[in-house]
SEBADREN-818115 format. One record per residue (C-alpha): residue number from 1; x, y, z; residue in three letters. Coordinates in steps of 0.25 Angstrom, whole numbers, padded with zeros to 4 digits. Example, Ala and Ser with C-alpha at 12.3 -4.5 7.8 and 13.67 -1.06 7.14 Angstrom:
// residues 2
(r 1; (0049; -0018; 0031); "ala");
(r 2; (0055; -0004; 0029); "ser");
***
This chain:
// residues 265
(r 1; (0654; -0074; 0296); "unk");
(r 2; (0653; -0071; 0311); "unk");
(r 3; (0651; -0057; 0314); "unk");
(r 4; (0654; -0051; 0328); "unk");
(r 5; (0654; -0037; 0334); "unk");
(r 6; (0666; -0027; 0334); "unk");
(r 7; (0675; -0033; 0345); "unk");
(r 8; (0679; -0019; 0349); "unk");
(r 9; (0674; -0006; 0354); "unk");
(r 10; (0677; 0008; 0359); "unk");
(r 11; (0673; 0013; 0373); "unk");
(r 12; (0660; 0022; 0367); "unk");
(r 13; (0654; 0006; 0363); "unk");
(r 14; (0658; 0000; 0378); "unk");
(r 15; (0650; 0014; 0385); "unk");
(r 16; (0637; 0015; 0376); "unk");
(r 17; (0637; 0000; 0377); "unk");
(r 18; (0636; 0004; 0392); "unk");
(r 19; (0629; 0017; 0390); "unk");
(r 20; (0620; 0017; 0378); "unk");
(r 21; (0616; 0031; 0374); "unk");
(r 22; (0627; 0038; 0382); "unk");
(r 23; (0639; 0046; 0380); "unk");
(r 24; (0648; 0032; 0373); "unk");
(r 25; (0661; 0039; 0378); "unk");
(r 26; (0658; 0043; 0391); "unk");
(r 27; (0669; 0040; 0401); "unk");
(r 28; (0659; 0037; 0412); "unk");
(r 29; (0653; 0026; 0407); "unk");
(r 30; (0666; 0018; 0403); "unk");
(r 31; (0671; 0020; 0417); "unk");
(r 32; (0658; 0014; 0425); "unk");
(r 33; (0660; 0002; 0414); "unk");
(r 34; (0676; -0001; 0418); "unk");
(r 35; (0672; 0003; 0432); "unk");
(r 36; (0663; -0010; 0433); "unk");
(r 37; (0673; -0018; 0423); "unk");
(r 38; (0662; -0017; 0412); "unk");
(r 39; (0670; -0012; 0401); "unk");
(r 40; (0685; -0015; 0398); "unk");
(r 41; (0696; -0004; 0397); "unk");
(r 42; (0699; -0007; 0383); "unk");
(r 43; (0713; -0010; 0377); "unk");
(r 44; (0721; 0004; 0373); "unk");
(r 45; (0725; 0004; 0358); "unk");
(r 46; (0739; 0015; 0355); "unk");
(r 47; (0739; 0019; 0342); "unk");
(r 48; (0752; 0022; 0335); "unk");
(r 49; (0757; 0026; 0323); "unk");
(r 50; (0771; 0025; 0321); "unk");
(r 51; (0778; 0029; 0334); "unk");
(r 52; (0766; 0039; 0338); "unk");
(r 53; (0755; 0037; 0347); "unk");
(r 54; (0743; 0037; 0338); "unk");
(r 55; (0731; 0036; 0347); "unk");
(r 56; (0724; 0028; 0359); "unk");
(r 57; (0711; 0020; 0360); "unk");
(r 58; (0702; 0009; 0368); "unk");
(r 59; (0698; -0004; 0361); "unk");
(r 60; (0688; -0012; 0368); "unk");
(r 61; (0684; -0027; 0366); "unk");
(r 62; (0669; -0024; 0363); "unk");
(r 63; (0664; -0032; 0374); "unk");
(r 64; (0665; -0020; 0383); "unk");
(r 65; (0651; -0017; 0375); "unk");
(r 66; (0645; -0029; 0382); "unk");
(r 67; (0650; -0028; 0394); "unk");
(r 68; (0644; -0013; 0395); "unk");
(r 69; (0632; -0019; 0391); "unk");
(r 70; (0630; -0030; 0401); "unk");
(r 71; (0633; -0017; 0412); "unk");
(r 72; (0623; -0010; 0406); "unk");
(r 73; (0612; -0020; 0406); "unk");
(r 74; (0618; -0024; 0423); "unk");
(r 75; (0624; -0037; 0419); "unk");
(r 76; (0637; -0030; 0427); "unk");
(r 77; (0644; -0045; 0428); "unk");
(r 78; (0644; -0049; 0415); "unk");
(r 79; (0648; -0036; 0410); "unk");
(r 80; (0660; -0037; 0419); "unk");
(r 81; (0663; -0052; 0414); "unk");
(r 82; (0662; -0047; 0399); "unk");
(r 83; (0670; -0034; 0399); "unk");
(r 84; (0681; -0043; 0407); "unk");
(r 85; (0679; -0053; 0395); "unk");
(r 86; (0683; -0040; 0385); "unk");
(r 87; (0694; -0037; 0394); "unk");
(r 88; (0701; -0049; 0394); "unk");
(r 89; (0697; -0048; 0378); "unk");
(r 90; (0704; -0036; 0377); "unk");
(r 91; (0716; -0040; 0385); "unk");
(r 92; (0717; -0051; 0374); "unk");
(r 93; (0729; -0051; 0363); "unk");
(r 94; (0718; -0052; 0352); "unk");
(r 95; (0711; -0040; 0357); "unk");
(r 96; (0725; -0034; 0358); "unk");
(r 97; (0730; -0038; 0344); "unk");
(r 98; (0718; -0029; 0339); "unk");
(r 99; (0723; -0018; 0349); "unk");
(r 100; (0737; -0019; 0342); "unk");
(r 101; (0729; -0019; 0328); "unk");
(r 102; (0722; -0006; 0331); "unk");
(r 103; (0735; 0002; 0337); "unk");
(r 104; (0740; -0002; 0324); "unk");
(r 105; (0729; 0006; 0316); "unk");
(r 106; (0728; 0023; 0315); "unk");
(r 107; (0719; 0025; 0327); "unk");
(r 108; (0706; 0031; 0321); "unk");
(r 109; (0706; 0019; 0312); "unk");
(r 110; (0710; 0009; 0325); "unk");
(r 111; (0696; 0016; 0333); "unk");
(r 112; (0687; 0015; 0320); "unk");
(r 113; (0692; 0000; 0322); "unk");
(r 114; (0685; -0001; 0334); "unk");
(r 115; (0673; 0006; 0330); "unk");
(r 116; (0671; -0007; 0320); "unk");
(r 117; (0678; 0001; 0308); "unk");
(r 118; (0686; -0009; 0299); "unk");
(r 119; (0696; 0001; 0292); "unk");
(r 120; (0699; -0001; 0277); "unk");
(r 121; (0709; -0011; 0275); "unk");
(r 122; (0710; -0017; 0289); "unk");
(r 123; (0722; -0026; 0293); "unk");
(r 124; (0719; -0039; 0293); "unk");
(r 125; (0723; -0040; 0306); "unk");
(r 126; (0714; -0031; 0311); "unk");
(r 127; (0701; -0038; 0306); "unk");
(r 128; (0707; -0052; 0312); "unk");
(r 129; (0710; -0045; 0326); "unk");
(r 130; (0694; -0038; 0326); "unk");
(r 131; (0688; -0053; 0322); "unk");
(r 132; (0698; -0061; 0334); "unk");
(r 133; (0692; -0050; 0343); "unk");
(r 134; (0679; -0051; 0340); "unk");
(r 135; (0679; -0066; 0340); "unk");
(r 136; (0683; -0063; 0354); "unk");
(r 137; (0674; -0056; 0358); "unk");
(r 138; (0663; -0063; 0353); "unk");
(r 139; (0666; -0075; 0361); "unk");
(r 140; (0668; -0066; 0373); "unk");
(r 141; (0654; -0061; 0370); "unk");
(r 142; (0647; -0074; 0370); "unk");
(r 143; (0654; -0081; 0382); "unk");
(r 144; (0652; -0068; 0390); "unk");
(r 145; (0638; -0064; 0387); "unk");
(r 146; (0633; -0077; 0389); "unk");
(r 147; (0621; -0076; 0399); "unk");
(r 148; (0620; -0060; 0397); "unk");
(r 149; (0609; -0054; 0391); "unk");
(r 150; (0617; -0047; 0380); "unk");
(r 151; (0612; -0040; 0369); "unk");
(r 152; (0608; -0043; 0355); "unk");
(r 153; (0620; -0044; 0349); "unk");
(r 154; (0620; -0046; 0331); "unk");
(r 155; (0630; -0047; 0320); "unk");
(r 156; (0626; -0046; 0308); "unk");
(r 157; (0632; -0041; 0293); "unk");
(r 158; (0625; -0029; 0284); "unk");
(r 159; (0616; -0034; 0275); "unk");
(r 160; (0609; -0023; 0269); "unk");
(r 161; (0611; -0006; 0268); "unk");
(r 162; (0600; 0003; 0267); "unk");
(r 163; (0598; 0017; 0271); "unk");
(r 164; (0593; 0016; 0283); "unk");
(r 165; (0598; 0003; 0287); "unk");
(r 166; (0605; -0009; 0288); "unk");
(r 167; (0601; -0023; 0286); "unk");
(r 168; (0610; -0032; 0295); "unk");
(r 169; (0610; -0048; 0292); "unk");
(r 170; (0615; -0057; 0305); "unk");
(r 171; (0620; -0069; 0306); "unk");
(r 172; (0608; -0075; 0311); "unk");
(r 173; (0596; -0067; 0311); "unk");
(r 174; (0588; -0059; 0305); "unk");
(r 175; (0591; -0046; 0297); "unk");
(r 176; (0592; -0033; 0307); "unk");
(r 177; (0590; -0019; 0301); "unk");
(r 178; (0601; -0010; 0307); "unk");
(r 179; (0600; 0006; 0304); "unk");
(r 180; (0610; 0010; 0295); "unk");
(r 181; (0618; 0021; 0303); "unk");
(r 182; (0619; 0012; 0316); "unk");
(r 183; (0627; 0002; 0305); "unk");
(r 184; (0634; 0013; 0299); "unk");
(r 185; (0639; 0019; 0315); "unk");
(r 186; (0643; 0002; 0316); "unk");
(r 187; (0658; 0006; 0310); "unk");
(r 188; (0650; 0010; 0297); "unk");
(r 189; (0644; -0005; 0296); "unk");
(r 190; (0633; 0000; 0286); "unk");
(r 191; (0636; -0009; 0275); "unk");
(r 192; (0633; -0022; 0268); "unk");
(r 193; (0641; -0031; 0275); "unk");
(r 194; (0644; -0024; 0289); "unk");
(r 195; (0644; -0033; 0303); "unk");
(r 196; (0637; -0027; 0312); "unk");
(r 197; (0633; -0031; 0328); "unk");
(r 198; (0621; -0026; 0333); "unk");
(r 199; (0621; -0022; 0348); "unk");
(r 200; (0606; -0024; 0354); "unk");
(r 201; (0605; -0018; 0368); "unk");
(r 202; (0592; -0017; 0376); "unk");
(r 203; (0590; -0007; 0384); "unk");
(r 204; (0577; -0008; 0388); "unk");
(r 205; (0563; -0015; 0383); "unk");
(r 206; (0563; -0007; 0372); "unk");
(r 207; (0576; -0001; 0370); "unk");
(r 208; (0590; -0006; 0363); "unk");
(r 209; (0603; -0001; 0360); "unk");
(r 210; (0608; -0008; 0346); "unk");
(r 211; (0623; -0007; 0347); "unk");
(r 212; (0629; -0008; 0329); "unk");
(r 213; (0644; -0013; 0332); "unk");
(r 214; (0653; -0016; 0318); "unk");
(r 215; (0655; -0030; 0318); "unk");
(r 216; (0664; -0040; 0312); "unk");
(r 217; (0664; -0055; 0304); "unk");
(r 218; (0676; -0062; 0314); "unk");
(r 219; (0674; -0074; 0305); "unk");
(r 220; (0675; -0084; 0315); "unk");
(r 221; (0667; -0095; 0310); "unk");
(r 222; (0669; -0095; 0296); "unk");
(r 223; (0661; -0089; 0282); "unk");
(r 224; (0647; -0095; 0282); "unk");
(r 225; (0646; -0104; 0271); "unk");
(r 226; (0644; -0098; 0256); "unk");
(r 227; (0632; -0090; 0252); "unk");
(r 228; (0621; -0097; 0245); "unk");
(r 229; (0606; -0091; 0243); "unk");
(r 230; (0601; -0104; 0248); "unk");
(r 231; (0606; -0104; 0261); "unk");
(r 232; (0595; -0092; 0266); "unk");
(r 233; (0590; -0102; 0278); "unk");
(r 234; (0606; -0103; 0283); "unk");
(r 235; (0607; -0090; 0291); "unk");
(r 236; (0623; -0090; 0286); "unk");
(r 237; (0618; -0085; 0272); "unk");
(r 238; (0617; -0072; 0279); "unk");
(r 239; (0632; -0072; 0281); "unk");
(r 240; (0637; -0070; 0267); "unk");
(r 241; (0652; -0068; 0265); "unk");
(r 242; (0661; -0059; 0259); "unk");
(r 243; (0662; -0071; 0249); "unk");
(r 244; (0648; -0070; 0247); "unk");
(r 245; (0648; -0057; 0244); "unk");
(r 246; (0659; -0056; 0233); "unk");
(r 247; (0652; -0068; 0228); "unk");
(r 248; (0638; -0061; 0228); "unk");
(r 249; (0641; -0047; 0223); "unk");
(r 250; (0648; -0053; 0212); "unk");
(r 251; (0645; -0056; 0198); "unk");
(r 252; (0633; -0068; 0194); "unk");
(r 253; (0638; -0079; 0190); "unk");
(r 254; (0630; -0084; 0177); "unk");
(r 255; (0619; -0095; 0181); "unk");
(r 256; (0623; -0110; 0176); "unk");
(r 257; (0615; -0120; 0176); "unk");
(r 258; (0622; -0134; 0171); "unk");
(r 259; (0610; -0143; 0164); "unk");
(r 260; (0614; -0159; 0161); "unk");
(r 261; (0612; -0161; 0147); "unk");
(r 262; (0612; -0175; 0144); "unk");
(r 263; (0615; -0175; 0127); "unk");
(r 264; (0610; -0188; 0121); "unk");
(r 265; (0618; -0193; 0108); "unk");
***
């Protein structure tokens, strides 16, 4: 399992990315971020059904997020290198076969897309656009980051439900406690088996903003190997697989225990 954050985003994400705490929709702040080629202008998705005109919206590679970041924190070059990185992403024919995707859906459904909502019965071929994206992007994010100071970045799947909060298992790492309603407003990822990113931002000495982003498994480097108990010390026996699962909710199997028995005549 490799898990990485949604590959796309709205405007709001790119602006309080930039503007923590501020109006996420003010006009304002995009303009200053496009004005400094910190932010991209997005790829336009036209809706149809049938022969009508359905609606219109903005999908963005979710780099724009980083680079608003970098702006944020004065790092103006690298914010410029990285939202021309998610520019040439989004001019890409992968980025565009997702566009294509979307036009194809009703539009609410296409925006909650977005947002990180998997809608009931997805097409196949939307999930498999979403995890080439993210691919992507996640090599993107590595090559341009490299010698930033970016911010704490962690993937991680929903181990537990309580409450008040989440317990979240990462790939490698320990445990994290998450409060339940800042999962539950990551695209309702408040349940046993969610991905989740979490977004760690400093502010100041004692200050941070902690970003909850949907996430997804692109399944890139294969399925750990099986589940056993007696692999506790082998961080991948925290990546249990849907396999796993099926296998551990099921029925017990009886215990047998064969003995040689040597029978002399």
């Amino acid at each position: 399992m490799t898990i990485a954050a949604w590959p796309v985003a709205r405007r709001s994400q790119i602006v309080h990315a930039f503007k923590p705490g501020e109006r996420s929709k003010s006009e304002s702040r995009y303009r200053t971020l496009r004005k400094h080629s910190w932010a991209t202008s997005g790829v336009q998705i036209t809706s149809r059904q049938g022969s009508r005109l359905a609606g219109q919206f903005t999908v963005f590679s979710s780099l724009n997020t980083e680079a608003a970041r970098l702006a944020r924190h004065g790092n103006e070059t690298a914010a410029v290198r990285v939202a021309a990185a998610a520019t040439e992403l989004e001019s890409r024919p992968e980025f565009g076969h997702l566009g294509t995707i979307l036009a194809d859906l009703p539009t609410a459904v296409a925006q909650a897309v977005i947002d990180g909502v998997i809608p009931e019965d997805p097409p196949v071929q939307l999930l498999d656009a979403l995890k080439v994206v993210a691919r992507l992007t996640e090599q993107i994010r590595a090559r341009e980051l490299a010698g930033t100071e970016p911010v704490v970045f962690l993937t991680g799947r929903v181990k537990e439900v309580h409450h008040g909060y989440v317990i979240i298992v990462p790939m490698n790492g320990p445990e994290t406690l998450l409060p339940r309603w800042m999962a539950a407003g990551a695209a309702n990822r408040a349940h046993v088996g969610s991905l989740l990113a979490l977004v760690t931002d400093k502010l100041s000495e004692a200050s941070a903003v902690i970003d909850v982003i949907p996430a997804l498994d692109v399944g890139d480097e294969g399925e750990p190997a099986p589940f056993t108990p007696f692999g506790r010390g082998d961080t991948r026996a925290l990546a249990i697989t849907a396999g796993d699962e099926r296998l551990l909710t099921g029925d017990p199997e009886p215990l047998r225990v064969l003995v040689p028995v040597t029978i002399e005549s």
